[in-house]
C-alpha positions in Angstrom: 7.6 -15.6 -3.4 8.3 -11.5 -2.5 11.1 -9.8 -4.4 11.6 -8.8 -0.7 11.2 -11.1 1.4 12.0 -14.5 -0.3 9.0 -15.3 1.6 5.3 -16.5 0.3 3.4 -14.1 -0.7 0.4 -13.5 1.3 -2.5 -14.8 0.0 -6.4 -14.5 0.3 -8.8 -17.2 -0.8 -11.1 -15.7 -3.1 -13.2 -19.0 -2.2 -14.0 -17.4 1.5 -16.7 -14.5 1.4 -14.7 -12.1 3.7 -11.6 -12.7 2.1 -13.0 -12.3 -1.5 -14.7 -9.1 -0.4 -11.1 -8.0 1.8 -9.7 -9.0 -2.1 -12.3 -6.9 -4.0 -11.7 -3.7 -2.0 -7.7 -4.1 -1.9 -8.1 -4.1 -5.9 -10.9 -1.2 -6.2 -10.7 1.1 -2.9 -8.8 4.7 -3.8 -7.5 5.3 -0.2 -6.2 2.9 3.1 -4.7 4.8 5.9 -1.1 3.7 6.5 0.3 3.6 9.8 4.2 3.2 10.9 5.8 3.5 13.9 7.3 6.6 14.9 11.4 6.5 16.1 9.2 7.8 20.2 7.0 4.4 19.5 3.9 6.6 19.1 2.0 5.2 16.1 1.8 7.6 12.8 -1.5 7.1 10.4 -1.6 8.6 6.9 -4.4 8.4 4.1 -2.2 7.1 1.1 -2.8 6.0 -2.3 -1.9 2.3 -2.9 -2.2 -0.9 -5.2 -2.3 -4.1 -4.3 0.1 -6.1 -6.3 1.3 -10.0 -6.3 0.5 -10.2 -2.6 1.9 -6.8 -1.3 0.6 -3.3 -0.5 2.6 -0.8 -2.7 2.6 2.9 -1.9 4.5 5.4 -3.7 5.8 8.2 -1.5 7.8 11.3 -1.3 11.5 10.4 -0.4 11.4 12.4 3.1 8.0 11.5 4.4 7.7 10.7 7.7 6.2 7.1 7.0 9.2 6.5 4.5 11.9 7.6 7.9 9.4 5.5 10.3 9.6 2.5 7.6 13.4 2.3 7.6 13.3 2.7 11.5 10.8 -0.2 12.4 9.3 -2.4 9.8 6.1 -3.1 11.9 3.1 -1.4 10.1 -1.1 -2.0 9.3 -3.2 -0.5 6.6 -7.0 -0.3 6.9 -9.5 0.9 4.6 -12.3 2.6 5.3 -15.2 0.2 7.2 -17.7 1.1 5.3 -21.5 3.5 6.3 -22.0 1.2 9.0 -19.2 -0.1 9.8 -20.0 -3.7 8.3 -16.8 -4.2 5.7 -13.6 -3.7 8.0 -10.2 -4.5 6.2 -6.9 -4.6 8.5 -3.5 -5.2 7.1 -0.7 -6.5 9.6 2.9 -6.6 8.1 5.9 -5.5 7.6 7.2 -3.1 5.1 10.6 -1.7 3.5 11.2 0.9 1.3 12.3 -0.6 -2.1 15.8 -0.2 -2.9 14.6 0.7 -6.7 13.3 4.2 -7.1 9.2 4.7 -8.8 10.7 5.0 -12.2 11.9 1.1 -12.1 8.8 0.1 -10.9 6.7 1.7 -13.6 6.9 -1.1 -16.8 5.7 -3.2 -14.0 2.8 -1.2 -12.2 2.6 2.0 -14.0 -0.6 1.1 -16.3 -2.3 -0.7 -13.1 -1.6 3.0 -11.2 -2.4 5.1 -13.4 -5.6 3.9 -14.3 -6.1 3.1 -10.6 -5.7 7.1 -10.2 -6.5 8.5 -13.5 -8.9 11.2 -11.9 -6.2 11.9 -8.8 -3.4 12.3 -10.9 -5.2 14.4 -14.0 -6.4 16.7 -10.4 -2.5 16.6 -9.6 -1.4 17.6 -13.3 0.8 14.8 -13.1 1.2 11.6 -15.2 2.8 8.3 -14.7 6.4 10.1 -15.0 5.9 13.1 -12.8 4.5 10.9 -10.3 7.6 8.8 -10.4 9.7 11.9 -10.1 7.6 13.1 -7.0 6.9 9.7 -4.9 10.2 8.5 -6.2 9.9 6.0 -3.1 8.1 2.5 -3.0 7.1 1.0 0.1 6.5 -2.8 -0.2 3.7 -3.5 2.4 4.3 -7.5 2.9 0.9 -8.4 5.0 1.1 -11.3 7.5 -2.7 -11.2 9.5 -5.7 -10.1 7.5 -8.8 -9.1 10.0 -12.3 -8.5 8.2 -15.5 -9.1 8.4 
């Protein structure tokens, strides 16, 4: 079950090539682009740093980002990551997502190793550690997928 949602959490088979590989990249890739849904209904797509934790798509944010204010306005979101040099490895996210009522800092005992060795080069490039990230991106959207499409 999601802290959030009480629901499931969303799971892929690691049995099933395209969901193993969809797996593989969720753990390992650097970058997905985010997209939310503007308060006009015009979509809004950011390149974000995540993790993948217990089923969910986690991105720390800056409070008063636009994709924080679209969150709370319309839950509907997707995250992609990058297809690949020919296109062959597409990964699409549909969900839902809400911004955790818990700021970064409570989250970090549970996913501040995972990040920070996730983004070890980004953050030393930032001059930031696990802290001063939390202090920054003091928001958490939880990313609570519902339709994987791969190939």
């Amino acid at each position: 079950m999601t802290a959030s949602t009480g629901q499931p959490a969303f799971t892929l088979d690691p049995a099933d090539d395209v969901q193993a590989r969809a797996l593989a990249r969720l753990q390992s890739e650097q970058i997905a682009w985010f997209t939310s849904i503007r308060d006009t209904g015009f979509p809004h797509a950011v390149p974000v740093w995540f993790l993948w934790w217990e089923g969910e798509l986690l991105v720390l944010s800056e409070p008063h980002a636009v994709k924080v204010r679209n969150v709370r306005g319309n839950e509907k979101v997707l995250a992609h990551l990058e297809a690949g040099r020919g296109g062959e490895h597409l990964t699409v996210l549909a969900g839902t997502a809400a911004v955790s009522p818990e700021p970064t800092s409570a989250w970090v005992d549970r996913i501040g190793a995972e990040y920070a060795a996730k983004y070890s080069r980004g953050l030393a490039g930032l001059s930031l550690d696990m802290s001063g990230m939390a202090a920054q991106y003091s928001a958490v959207i939880r990313m609570t997928p519902t339709k994987l499409t791969a190939w």
